[in-house]
Backbone as CSV, one residue per row, in Angstrom:
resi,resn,N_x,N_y,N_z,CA_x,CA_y,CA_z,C_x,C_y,C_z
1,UNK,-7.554,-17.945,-6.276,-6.818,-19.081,-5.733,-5.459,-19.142,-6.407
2,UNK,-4.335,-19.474,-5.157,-2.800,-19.239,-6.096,-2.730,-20.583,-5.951
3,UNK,-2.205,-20.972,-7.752,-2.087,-22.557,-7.729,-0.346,-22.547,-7.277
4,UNK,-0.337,-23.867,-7.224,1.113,-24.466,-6.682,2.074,-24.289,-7.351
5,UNK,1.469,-23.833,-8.579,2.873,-23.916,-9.707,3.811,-22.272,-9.484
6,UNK,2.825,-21.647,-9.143,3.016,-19.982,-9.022,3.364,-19.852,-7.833
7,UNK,2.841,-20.629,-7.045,3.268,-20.333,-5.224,4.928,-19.844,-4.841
8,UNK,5.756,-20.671,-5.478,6.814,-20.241,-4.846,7.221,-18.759,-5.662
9,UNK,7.097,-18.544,-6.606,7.265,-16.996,-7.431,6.890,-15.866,-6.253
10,UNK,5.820,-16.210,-5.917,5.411,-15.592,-4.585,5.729,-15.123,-3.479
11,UNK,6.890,-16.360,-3.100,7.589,-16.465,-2.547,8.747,-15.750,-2.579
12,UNK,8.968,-16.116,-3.463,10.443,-15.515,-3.834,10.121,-14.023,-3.926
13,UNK,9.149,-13.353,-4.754,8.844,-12.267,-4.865,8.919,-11.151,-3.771
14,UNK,8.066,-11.947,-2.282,7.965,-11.223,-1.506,9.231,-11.115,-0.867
15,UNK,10.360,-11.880,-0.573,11.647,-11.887,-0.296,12.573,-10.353,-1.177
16,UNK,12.335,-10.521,-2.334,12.856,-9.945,-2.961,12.492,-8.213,-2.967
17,UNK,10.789,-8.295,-2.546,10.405,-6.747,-2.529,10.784,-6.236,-0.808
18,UNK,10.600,-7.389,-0.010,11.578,-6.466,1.143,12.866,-6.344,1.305
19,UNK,13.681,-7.185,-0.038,15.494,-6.503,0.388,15.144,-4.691,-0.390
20,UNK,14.497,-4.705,-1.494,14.404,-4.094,-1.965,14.003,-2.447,-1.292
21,UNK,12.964,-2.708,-0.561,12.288,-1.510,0.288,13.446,-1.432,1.160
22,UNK,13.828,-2.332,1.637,15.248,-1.975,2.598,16.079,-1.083,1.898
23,UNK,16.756,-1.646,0.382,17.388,-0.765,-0.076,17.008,0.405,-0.671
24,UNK,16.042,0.153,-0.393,14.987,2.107,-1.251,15.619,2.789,0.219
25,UNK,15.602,1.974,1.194,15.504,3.264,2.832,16.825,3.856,2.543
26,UNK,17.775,2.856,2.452,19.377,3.217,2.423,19.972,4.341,1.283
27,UNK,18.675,4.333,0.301,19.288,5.142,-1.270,18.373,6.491,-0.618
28,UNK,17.221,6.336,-0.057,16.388,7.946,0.611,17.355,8.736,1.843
29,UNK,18.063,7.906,2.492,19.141,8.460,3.578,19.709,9.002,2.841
30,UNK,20.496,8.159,1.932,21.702,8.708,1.313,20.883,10.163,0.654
31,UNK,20.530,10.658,0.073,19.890,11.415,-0.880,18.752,12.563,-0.011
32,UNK,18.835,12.352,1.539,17.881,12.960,2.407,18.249,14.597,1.993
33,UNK,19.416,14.814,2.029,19.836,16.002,2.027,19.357,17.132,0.387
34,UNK,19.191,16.529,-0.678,18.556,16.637,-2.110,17.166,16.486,-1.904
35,UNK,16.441,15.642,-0.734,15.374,15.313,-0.805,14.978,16.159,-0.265
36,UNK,15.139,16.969,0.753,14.797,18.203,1.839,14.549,19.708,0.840
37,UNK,15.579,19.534,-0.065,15.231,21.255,-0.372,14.313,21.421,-0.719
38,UNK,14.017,22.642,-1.205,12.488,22.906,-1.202,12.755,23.657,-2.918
39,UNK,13.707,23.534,-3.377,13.977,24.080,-4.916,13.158,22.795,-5.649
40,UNK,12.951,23.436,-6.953,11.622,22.498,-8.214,12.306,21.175,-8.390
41,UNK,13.909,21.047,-7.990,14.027,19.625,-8.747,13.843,18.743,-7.240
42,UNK,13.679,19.817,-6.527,13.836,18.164,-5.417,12.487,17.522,-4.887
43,UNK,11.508,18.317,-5.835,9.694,17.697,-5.686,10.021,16.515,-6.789
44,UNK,10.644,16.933,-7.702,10.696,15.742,-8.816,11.294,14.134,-7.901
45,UNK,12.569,14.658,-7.152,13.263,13.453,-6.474,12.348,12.787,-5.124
46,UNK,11.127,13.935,-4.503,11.154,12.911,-3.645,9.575,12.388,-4.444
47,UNK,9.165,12.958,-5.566,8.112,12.573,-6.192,8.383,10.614,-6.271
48,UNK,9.712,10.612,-7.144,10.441,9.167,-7.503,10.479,8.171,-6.462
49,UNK,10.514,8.772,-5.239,10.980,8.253,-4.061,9.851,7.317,-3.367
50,UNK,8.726,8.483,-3.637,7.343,7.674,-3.338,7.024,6.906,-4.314
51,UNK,7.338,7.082,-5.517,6.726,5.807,-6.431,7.549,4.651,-6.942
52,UNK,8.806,5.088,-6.082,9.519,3.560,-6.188,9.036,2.719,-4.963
53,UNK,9.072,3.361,-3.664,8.139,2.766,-2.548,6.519,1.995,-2.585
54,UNK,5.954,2.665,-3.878,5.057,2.632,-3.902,4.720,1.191,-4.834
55,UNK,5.125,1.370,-5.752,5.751,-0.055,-6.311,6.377,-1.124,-5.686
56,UNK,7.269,-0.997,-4.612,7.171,-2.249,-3.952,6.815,-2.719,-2.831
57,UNK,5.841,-1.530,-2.392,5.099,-1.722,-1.672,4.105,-2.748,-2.081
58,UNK,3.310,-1.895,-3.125,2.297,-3.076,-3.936,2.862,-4.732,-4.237
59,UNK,4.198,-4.926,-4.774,4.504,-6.072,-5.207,4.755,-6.827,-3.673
60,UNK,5.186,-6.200,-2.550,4.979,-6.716,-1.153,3.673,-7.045,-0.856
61,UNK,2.979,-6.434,-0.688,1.946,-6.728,-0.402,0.819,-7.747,-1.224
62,UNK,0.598,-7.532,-2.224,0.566,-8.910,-3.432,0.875,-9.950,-2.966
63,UNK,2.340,-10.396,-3.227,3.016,-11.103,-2.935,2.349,-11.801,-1.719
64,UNK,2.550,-11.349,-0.467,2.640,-11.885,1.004,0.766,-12.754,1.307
65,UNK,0.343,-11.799,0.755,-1.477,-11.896,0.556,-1.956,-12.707,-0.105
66,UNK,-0.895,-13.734,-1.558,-0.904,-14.796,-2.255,-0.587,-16.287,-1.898
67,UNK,0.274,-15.705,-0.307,0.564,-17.005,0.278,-0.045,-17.228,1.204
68,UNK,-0.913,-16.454,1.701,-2.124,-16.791,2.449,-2.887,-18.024,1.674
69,UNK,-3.117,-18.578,2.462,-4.688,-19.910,2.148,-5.806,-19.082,1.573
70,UNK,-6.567,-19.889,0.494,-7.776,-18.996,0.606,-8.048,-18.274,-0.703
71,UNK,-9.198,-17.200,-0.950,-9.192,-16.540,-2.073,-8.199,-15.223,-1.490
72,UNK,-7.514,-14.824,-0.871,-6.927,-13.550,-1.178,-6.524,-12.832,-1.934
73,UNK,-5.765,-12.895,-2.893,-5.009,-12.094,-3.951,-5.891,-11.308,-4.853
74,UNK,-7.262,-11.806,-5.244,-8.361,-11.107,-5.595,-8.559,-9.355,-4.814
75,UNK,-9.267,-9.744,-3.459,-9.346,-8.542,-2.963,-8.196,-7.927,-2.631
76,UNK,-6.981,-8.310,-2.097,-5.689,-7.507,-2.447,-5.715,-6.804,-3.270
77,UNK,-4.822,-7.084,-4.708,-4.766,-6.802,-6.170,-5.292,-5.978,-6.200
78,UNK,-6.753,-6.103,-5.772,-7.665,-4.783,-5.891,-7.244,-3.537,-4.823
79,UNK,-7.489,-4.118,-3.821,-7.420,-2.752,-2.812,-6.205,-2.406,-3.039
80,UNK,-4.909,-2.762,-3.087,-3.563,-1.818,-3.478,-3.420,-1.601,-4.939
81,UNK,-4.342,-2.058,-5.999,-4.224,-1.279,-7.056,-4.849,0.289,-6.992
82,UNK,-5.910,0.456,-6.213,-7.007,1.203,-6.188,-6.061,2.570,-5.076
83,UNK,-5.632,2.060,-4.017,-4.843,3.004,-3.372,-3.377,3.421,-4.129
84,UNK,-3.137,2.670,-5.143,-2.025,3.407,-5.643,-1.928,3.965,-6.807
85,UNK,-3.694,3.980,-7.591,-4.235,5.134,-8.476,-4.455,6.456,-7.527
86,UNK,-4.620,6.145,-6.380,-5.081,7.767,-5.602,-3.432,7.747,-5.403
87,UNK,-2.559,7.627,-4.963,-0.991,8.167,-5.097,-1.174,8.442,-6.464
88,UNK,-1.207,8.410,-7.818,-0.664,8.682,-8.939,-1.347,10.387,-9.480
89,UNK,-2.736,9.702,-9.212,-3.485,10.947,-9.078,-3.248,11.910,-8.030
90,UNK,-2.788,11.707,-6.907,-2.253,12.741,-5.925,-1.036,13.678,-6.325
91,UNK,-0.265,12.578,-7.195,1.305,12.861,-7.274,1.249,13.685,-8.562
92,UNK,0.602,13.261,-9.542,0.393,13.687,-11.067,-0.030,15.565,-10.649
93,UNK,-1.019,15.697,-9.237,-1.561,17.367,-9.187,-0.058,17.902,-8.532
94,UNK,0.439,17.196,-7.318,1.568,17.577,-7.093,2.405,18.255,-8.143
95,UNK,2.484,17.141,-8.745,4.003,18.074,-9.975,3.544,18.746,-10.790
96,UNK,2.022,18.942,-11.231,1.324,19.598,-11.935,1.627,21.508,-11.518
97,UNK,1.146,21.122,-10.014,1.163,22.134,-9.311,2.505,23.240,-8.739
98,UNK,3.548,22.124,-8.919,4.802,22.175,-8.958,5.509,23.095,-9.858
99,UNK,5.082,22.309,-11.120,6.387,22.645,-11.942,5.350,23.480,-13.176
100,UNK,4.004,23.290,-13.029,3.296,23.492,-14.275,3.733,22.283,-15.684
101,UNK,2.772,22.492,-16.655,2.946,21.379,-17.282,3.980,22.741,-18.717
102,UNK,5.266,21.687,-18.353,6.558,22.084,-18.917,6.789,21.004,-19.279
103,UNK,7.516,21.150,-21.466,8.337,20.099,-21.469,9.036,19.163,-20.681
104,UNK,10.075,19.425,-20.143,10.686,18.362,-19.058,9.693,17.987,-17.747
105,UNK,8.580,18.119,-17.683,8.116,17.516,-17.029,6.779,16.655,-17.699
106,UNK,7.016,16.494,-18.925,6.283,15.570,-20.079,6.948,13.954,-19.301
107,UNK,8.257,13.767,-19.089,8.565,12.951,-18.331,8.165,12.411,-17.523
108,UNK,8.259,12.940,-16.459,8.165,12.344,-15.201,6.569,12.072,-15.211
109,UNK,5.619,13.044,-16.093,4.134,12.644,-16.088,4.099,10.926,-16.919
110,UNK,4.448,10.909,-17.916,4.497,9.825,-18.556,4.927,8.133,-17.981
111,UNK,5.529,8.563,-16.946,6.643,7.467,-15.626,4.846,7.579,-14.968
112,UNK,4.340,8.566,-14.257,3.159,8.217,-13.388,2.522,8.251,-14.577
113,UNK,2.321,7.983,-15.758,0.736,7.175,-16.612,1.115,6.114,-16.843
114,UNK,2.227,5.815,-16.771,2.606,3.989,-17.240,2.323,3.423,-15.848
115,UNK,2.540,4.080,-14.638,2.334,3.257,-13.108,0.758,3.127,-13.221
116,UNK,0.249,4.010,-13.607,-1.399,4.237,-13.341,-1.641,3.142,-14.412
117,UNK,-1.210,2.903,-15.677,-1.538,2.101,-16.250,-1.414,0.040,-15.562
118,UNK,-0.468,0.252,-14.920,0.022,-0.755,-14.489,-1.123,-1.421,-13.317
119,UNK,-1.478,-0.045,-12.626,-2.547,-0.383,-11.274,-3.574,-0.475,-11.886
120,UNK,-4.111,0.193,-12.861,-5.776,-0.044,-13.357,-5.774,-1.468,-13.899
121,UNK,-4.463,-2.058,-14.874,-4.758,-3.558,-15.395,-4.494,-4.385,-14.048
122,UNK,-4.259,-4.228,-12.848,-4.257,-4.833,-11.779,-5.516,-4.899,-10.903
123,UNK,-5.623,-3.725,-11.464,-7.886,-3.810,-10.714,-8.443,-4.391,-11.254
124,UNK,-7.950,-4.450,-12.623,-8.854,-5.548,-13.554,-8.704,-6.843,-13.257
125,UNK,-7.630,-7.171,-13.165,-7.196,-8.554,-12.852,-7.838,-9.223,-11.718
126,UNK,-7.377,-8.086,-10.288,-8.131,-8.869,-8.846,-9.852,-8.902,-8.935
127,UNK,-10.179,-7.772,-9.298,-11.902,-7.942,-9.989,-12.117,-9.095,-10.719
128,UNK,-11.571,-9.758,-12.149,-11.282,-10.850,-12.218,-10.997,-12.294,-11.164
129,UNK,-10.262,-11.607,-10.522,-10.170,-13.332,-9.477,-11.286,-13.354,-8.684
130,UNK,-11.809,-12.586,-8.309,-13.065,-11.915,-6.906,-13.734,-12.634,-7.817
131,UNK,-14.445,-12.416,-9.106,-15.560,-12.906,-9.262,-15.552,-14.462,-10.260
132,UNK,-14.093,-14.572,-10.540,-13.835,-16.224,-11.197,-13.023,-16.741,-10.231
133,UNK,-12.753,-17.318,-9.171,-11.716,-17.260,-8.074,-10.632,-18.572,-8.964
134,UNK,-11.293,-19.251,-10.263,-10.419,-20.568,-10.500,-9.724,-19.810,-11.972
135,UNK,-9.948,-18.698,-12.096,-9.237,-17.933,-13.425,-7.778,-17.733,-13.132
136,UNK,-7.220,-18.866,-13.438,-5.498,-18.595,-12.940,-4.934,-18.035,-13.563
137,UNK,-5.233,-17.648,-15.145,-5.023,-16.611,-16.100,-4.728,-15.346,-15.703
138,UNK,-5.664,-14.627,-14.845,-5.548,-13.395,-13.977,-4.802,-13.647,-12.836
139,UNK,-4.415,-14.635,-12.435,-3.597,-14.425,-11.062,-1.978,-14.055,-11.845
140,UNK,-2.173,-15.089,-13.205,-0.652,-14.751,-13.461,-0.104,-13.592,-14.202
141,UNK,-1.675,-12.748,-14.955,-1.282,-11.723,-15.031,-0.637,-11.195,-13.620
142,UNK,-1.067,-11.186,-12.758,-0.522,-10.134,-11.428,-0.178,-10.728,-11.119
143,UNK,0.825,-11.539,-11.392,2.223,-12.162,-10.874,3.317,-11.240,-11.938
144,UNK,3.142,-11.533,-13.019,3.312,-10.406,-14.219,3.713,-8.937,-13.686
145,UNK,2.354,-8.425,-12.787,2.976,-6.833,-12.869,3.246,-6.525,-12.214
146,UNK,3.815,-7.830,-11.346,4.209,-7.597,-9.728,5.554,-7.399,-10.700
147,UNK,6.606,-8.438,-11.016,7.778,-8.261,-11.892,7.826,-6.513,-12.039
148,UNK,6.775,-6.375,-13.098,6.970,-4.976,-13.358,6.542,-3.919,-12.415
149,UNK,6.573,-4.009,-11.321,6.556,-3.005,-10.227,7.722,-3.198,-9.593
150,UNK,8.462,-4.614,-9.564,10.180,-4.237,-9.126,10.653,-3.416,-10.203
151,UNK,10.307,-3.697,-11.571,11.543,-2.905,-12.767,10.813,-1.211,-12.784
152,UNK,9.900,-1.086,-12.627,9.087,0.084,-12.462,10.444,1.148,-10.837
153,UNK,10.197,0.218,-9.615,10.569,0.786,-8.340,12.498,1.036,-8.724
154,UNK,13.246,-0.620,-9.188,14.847,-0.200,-9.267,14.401,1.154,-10.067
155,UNK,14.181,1.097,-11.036,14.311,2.635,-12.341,14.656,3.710,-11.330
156,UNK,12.988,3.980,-10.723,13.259,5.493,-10.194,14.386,5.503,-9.450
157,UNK,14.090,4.547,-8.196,15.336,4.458,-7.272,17.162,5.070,-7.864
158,UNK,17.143,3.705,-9.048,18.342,4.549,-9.866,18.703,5.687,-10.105
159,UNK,16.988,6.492,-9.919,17.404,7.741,-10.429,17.368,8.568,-9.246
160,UNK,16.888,8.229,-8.260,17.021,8.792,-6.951,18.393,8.744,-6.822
161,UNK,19.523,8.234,-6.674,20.319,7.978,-6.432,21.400,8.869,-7.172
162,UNK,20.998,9.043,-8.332,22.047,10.027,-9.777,22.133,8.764,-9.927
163,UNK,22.443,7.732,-10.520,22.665,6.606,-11.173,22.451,7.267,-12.603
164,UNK,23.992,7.183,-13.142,23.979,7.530,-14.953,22.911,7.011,-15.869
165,UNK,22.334,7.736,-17.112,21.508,7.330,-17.851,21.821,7.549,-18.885
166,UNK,21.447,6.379,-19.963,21.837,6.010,-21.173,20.941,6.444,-22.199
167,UNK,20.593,7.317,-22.150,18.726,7.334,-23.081,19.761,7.218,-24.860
168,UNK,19.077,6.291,-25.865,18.829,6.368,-26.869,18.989,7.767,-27.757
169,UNK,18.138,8.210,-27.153,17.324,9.472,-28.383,18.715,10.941,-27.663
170,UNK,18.895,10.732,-26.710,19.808,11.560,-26.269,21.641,11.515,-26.669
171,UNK,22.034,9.982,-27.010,22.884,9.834,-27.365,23.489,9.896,-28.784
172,UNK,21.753,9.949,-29.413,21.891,10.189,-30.940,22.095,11.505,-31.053
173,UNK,21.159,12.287,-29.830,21.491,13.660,-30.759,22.570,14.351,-30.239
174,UNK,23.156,13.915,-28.914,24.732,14.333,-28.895,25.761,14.244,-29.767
175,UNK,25.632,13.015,-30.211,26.018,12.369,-31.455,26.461,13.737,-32.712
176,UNK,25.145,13.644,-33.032,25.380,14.818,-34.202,25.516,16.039,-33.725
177,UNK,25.672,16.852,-32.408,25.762,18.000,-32.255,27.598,17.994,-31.976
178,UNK,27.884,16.860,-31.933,29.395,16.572,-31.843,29.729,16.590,-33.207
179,UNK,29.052,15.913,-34.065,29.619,15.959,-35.606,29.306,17.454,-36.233
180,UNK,28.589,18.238,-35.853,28.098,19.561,-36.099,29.335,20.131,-36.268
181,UNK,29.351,20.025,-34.534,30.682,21.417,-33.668,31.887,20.633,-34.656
182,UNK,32.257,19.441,-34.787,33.335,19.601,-35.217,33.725,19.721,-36.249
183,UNK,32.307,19.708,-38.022,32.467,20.377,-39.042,32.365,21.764,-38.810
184,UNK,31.910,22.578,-37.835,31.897,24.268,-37.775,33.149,24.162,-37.697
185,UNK,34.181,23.311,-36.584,35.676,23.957,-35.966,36.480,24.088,-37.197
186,UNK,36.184,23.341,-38.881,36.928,23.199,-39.617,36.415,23.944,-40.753
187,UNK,35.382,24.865,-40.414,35.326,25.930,-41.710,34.307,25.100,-42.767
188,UNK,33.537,24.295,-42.172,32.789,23.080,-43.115,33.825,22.486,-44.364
189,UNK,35.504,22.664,-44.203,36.413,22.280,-45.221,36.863,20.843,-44.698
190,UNK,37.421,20.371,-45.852,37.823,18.981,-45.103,39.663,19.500,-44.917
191,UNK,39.947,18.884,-43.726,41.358,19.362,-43.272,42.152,18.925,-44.860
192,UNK,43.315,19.517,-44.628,43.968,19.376,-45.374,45.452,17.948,-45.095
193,UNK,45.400,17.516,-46.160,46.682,16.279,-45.424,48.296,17.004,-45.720
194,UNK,48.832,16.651,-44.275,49.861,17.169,-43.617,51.070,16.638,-45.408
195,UNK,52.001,17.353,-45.604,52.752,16.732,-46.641,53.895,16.040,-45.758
196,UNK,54.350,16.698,-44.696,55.144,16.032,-43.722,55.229,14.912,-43.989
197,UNK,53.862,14.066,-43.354,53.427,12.603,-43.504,53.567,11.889,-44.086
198,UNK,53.559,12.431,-45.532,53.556,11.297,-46.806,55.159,11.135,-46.800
């Protein structure tokens, strides 16, 4: 049962996951042409493509099924958590099969175990409402990972798109391979000061 206090989140939610799927269509056009080849990186792009869809698909569907009257969101929750462990598991042999399990694709596996993680605590949850229907505790968890199935869907999308990335651990170690190269360019000496100057 969705209490009143949560109802409009719901609301709003489901508004928000169909501008969203709209704009997933407009970023897959744009990108159709990357998405078509048949070279190793473009299984990775349209891999993203389905699991940003797939994500707000779920938070659509959630959503819309919460503003129904009634116990719904229980058996929802469940049935699109449960169909979008068989996408993860579908997708996980895909790139398996793809790329073989290669460093750089430690990634993109890790992106589908955090989604899979996301849908199994969502089976838990609607299993939860199915059999406590007044446990509003569990509804707001999955109000919760609805949120995180929009921030889950923008990500990939972003990256469908080339949208620049900022990683941490990457900027550090550019970082020092810049301070490297530019003690090699100087003989590991410290320059010398110009006398000009003084």
């Amino acid at each position: 049962m969705v209490l009143e206090s949560i109802h409009e989140f719901f609301v709003a939610s489901a508004g928000v996951a169909g501008a969203l799927i709209g704009l997933l269509f407009v970023a897959i056009s744009i990108s159709s042409e990357r998405l078509a080849r048949e070279e190793d990186g473009a299984q990775v792009h349209r891999i993203g493509a389905a699991a940003a869809l797939t994500a707000f698909i779920n938070a659509l569907v959630v959503s819309l099924f919460a503003l129904i009257p009634g116990h719904k969101i229980g058996p929802t929750a469940t049935a699109v958590a449960a169909s979008g462990l068989v996408f993860v598991t579908a997708t996980l042999l895909s790139l398996i099969r793809a790329r073989g399990v290669r460093w750089n694709t430690a990634r993109d596996v890790l992106f589908l175990v955090g989604l899979a993680v996301v849908f199994v605590v969502q089976l838990m949850q609607g299993v939860d409402v199915i059999t406590q229907p007044g446990d509003s505790s569990a509804v707001n968890t999955i109000a919760v990972l609805v949120v995180i199935c929009f921030l889950i869907g923008i990500a990939r999308a972003w990256e469908l798109i080339g949208g620049p990335s900022f990683g941490i651990s990457r900027e550090i170690t550019a970082l020092f391979r810049d301070h490297k190269h530019g003690a090699d360019d100087t003989g590991g000496e410290r320059p010398r000061p110009d006398p000009a100057r003084d």
